[in-house]
N, C-alpha and C positions, 0 to 999 in steps of 0.2 A: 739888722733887717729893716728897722728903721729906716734907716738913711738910705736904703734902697727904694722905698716905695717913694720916698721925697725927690729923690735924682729925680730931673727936670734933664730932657734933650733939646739941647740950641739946632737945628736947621737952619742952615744959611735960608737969606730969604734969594739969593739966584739961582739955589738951587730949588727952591718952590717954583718958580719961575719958569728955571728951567725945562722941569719935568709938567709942567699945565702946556708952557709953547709945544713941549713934542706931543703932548697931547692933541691937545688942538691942531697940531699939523698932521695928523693923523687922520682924526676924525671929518677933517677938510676935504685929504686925498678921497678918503673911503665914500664923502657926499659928491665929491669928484667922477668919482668911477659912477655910483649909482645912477648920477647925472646923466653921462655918456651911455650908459647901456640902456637907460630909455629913452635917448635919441637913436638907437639903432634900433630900438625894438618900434619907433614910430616909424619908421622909415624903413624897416621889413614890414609893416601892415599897410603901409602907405603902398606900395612895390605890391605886396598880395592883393588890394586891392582893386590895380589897376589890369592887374594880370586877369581876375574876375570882369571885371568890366570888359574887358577884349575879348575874354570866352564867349560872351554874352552877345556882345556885336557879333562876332562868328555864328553863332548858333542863329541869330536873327537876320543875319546877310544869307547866309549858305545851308540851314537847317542842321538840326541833330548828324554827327560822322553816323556813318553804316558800317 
């Protein structure tokens, strides 16, 4: 039982490496996507608010629809 608690595990160190690069390639994509989905979500408020702004002109050019 000894000589169990004393075993020591060798890990390659490219496989240390290895598994941190997929890591990191990972968490890159996933700041990637987060990236891109608040450039669409500026650019659907950007888009809503221009759609607001035109209502507005309409309502001040032509009055309230009946």
């Amino acid at each position: 039982m000894k000589a169990f608690l004393t075993t020591t595990v060798s890990i390659p160190l490219w496989l240390v490496l290895l598994v941190l690069a997929g890591a990191f390639a990972h968490i890159s994509s996933l700041t990637d996507m987060g990236i891109e989905k608040w450039k669409e979500a500026d650019t659907a408020t950007a888009q809503l608010q221009q759609c607001q702004n035109t209502q507005q002109q309409l309502k001040e050019n032509y009055g309230q629809p009946k």
